[in-house]
N, C-alpha and C positions, 0 to 999 in steps of 0.2 A: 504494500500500500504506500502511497507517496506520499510527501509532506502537507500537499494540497488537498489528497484527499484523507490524512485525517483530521489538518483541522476543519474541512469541512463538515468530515462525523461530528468532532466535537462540538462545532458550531448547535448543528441540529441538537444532540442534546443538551445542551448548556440552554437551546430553548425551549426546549421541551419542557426543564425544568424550571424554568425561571419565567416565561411568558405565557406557558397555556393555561389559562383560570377554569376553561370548563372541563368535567369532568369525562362529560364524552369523547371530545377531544382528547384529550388528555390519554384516553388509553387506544384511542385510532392511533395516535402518536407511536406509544407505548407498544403496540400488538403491530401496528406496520414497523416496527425495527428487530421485534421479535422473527416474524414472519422471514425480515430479508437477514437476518442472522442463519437462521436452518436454512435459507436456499445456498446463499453463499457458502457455507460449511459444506454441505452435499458436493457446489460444483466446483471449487477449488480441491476438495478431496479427487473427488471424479478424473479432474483435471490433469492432477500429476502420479497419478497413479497407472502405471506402465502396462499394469494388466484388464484396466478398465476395458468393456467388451461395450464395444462400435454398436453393436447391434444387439437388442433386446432378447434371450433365448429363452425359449418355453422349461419352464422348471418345474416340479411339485411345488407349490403351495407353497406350504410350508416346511419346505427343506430351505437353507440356507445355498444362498447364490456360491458359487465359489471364487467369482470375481466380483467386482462391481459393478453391481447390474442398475443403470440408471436411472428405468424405468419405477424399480422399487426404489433407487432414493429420491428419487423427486417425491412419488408419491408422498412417501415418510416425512419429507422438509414442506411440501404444500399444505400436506393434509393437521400437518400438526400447527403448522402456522394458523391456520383457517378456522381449526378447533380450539384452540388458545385465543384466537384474537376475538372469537365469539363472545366463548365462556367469560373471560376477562372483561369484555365491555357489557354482557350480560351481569355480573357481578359488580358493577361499578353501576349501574342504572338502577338494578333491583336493590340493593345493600346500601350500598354509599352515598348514592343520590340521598339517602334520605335524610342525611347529618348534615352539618354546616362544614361547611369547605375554607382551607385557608394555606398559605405560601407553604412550600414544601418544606419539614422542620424531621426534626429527629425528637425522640424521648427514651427516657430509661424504663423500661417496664420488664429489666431481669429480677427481680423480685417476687416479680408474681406470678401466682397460681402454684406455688411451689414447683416451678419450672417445668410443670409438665407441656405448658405451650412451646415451650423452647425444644423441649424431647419431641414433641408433636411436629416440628417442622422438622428436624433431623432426619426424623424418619419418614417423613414426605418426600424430601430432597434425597435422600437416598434409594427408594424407591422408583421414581421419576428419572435416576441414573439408572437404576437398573433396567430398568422398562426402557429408555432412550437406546444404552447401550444394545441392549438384546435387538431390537426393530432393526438395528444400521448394521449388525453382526448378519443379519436375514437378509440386508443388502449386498452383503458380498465384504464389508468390511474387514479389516483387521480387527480384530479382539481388543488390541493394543486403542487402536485407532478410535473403534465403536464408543471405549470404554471414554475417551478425552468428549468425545460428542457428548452422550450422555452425562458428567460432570458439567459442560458449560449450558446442556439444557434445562439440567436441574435447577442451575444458580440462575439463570434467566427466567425461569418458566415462576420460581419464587420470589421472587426479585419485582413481579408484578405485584403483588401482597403487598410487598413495602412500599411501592410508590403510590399505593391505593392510600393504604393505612400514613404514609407522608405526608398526604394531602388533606387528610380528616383533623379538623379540630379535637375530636375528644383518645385520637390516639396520635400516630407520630411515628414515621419509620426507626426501627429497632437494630441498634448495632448487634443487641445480644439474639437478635431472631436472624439477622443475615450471617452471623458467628455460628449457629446454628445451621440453617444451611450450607454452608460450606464442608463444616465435617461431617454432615451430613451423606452430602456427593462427594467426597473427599473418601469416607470407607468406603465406597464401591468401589472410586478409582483407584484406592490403593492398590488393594486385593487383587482386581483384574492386573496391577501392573504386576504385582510382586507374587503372584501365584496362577494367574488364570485361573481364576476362578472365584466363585463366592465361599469362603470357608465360613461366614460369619453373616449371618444373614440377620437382617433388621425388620421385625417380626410386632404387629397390634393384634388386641384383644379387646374384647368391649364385654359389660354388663349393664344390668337395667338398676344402678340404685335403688332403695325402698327409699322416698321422701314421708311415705305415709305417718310415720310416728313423729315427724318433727310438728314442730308448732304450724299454724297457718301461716303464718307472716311469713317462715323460712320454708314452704311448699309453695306458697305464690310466686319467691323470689328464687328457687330453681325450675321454677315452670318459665317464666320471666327472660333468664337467664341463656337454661338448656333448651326451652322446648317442651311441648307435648309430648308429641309422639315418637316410635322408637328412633324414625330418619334423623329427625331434627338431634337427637341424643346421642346419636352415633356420631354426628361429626360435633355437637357446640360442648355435650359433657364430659369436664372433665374428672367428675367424680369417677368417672365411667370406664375410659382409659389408662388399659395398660399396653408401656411397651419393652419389648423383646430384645436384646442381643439374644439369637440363637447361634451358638459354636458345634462344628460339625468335626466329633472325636476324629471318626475314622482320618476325615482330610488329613490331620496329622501325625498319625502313626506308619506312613510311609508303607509297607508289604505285611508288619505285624500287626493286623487289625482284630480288635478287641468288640469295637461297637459295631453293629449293621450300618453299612454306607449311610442311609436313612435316616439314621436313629443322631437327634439333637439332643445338645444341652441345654435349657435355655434361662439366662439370670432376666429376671425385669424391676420394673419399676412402674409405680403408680403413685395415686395421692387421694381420701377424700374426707370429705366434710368441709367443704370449701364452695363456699357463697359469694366472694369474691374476689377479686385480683389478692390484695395483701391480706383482707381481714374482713371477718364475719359481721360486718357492720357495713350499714349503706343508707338510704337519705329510702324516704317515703317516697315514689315516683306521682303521689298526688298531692304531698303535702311538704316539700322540700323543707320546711322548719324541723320538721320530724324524724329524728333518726330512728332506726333499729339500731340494737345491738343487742347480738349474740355470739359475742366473744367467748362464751362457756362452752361452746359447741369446738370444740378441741381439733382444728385442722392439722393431719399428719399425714405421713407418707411410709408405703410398704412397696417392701421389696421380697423377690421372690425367688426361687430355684426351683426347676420343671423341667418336664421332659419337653422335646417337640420333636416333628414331622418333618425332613427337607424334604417337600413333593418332588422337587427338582430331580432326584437322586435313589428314585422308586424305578427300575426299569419299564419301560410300557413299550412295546412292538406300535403302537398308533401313534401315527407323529399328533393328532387330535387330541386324544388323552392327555400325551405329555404337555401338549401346549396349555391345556387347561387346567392342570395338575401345579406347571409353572408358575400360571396365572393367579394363582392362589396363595401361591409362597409368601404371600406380603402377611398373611392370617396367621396366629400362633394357633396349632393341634390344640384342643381341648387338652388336659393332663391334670393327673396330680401334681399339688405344687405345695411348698411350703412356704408360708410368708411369717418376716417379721417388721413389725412397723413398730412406727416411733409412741406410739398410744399403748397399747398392751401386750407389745412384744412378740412370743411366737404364734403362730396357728395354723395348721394343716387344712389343704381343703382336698376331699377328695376327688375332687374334678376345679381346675377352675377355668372360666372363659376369660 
């Protein structure tokens, strides 16, 4: 790239950031730089790559190309620009439209929820590596290569979130959530670089809290909060969320293997009793002179040790099966697990989700 043309890029974003007040705008902006980032990645790979095949050749499905086959990375770089640049300005119209808007600013908010939002993007952003990587490995890619795409689509594709939440008066883009993405796509890429492979797979689980015994004021204000229903609870609750480092034995015993290829280890982390960001206290949303407080209501955090499932690492003769066996690797196995949190220490569950 020449001199010219990147302070031209810079130019653009420097006003992207600094000149665009509406919010629609604001991620047309945003999702057309996204968009021409994965085309340009696709055709400068394409480009210098000696084995790149001229002409398009009929392959299974879902076998992997063994060159670079064009036709599938364009798809891959159009289709995910297209799908991104939707979802993202759908998610600025429906969401954020509805807050007050103000100059792009930063805030500190590593404190809260007992980091589990911070654990929550890691694991987005490493997932999103993995899912990138794997699509552009099905294009014909290097491993190596696949693995560098999927890292900078992770940080770009999250990277939206912050400049959404940048622009919002009552949040603020987050050093410690972009720190969080990072090593988040950071363990994919390591692994792929330094093993080929995922030895260390980053793994969620969800349950349905009981709100029912708390007081009404603390069942209105995680209804409020998380949502009714199970959807809305699955992605807002974080009483709800847990997540996974799952380690895979065998990868590392080299020809003396002890555990079944399959067979995981898996340590997590969670958190609940927690009604808001720092503290169980929060203003009346009809009578703002009014606080709550339920500070007594003791927010803490449990960790755990379990078994898990790598579907990846189950033989299956369907390349069908496997793809969808894959597709699920992001879920931790149901298992017995043993927790201990900072509230009353140990407890066995016989199954936990």
């Amino acid at each position: 790239m020449s001199n010219n043309q990147k302070k031209c890029l810079m130019w653009v974003i420097m006003s992207f950031f600094q000149r665009q007040q509406c919010l629609f705008r604001q991620f047309c902006w945003y999702c057309w730089l996204c968009y021409a980032c994965l085309c340009l990645s696709s055709v400068a790979s394409a480009q210098t790559n000696d084995t790149l095949q001229q002409k398009s050749t009929r392959i299974p499905f879902l076998q992997k190309a063994e060159q670079v086959h064009r036709g599938r990375a364009c798809l891959i770089s159009v289709g995910s620009g297209v799908a991104y640049g939707s979802t993202m300005t759908a998610i600025g119209k429906i969401w954020y439209s509805q807050y007050e808007q103000s100059r792009f600013h930063f805030f500190n908010d590593n404190s809260g929820w007992l980091q589990i939002d911070k654990v929550g993007h890691a694991w987005t952003a490493y997932n999103q590596a993995y899912l990138g990587a794997n699509l552009y490995e099905w294009a014909g890619y290097s491993p190596q290569k696949a693995a560098w795409i999927g890292f900078g689509i992770a940080n770009v594709f999250q990277g939206g979130i912050e400049v959404l939440d940048g622009f919002s008066v009552g949040w603020g883009a987050s050093w410690g959530d972009i720190g969080s993405n990072f090593l988040g796509a950071s363990l994919h890429l390591s692994q792929a670089l330094l093993w080929q492979e995922q030895r260390i797979l980053f793994k969620y689980s969800t349950h349905q809290p009981k709100y029912g015994s708390y007081p009404l004021q603390v069942q209105a204000r995680a209804e409020a909060l998380y949502g009714g229903n199970f959807a809305q609870k699955w992605l807002k609750d974080y009483n709800a969320q847990s997540y996974w480092l799952s380690v895979n034995p065998s990868a590392f015993m080299g020809k003396n293997k002890v555990f079944p290829a399959w067979l995981n280890l898996a340590v997590g982390y969670s958190a609940e009793d927690m009604f808001g960001a720092e503290s169980n206290t929060w203003k009346n949303p009809n009578n703002p002179d009014m606080t709550y407080d339920f500070s007594a209501i003791q927010r803490y955090r449990q960790y755990y040790l379990s078994f898990d499932v790598d579907f990846s690492r189950i033989k299956m003769r369907s390349r069908w099966v496997k793809t969808i066996l894959k597709g699920i690797n992001f879920i931790k196995f149901p298992a017995p697990a043993l927790e201990w949190n900072t509230k009353s220490g140990f407890r066995f569950h016989p199954i936990y989700w």
